[in-house]
C-alpha positions as CSV (number, residue, x, y, z in Angstrom):
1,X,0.0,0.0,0.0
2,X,1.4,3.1,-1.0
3,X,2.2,6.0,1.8
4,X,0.5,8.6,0.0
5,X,-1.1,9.2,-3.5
6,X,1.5,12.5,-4.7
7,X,-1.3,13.4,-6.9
8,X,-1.3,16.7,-7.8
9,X,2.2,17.3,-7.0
10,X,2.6,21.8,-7.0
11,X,6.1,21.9,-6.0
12,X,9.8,20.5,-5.1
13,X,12.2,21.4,-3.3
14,X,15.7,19.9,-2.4
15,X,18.2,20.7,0.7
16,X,21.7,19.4,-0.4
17,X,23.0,20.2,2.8
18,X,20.1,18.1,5.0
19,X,19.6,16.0,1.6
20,X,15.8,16.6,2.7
21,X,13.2,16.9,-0.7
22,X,10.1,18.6,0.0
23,X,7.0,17.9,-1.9
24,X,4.1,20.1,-1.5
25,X,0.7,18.4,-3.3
26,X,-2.0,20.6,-4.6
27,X,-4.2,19.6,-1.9
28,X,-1.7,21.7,0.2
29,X,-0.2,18.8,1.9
30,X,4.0,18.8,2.3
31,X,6.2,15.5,2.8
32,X,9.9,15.9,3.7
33,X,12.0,12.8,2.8
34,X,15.4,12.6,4.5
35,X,18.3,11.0,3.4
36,X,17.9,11.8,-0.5
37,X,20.6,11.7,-3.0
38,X,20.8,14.8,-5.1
39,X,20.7,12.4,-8.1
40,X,17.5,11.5,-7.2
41,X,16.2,15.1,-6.8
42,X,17.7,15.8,-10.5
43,X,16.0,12.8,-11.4
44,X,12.7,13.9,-10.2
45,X,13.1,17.3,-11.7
46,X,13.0,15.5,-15.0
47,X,11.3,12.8,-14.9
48,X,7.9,12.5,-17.5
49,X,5.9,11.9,-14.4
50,X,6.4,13.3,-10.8
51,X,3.9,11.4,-9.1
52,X,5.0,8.6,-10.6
53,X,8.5,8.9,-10.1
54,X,8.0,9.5,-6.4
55,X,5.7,6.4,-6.0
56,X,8.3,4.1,-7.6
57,X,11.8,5.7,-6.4
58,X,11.1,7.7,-3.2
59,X,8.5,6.2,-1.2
60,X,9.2,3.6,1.1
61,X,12.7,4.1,0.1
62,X,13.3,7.7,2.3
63,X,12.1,8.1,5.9
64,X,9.1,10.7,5.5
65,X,7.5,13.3,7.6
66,X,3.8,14.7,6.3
67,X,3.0,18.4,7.1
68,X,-0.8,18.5,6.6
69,X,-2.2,21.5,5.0
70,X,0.5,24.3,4.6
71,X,-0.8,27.6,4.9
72,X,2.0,29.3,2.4
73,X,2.2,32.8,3.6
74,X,0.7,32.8,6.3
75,X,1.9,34.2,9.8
76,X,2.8,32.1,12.5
């Protein structure tokens, strides 16, 4: 069973420092992945398919953490 769907993937972002890639889905969701090669973040970037790409290289693969429902812009 897959962790989560990805669909409707708005944005990526990659830490080379942290090697932590963030995905933020359009349904305002975010997941951090830790331990990610940079290659794999290039590879994402380019790949015909996000979603897909994620479900069959990152998931399960990266320890995750899910942010539910970013509020971009929003104070804190």
């Amino acid at each position: 069973m897959p962790q989560h769907s990805a669909v409707g993937i708005q944005s990526v972002g990659y830490d080379p420092t942290t090697r932590a890639l963030l995905i933020v889905c359009g349904n305002a969701n975010a997941y951090r992945y830790v331990g990610v090669p940079k290659d794999v973040y290039e590879s994402l970037l380019s790949a015909a398919s996000r979603e897909q790409f994620v479900r069959e290289s990152v998931q399960g693969r990266y320890p995750r953490e899910k942010y539910p429902c970013l509020a971009v812009g929003e104070g804190v």
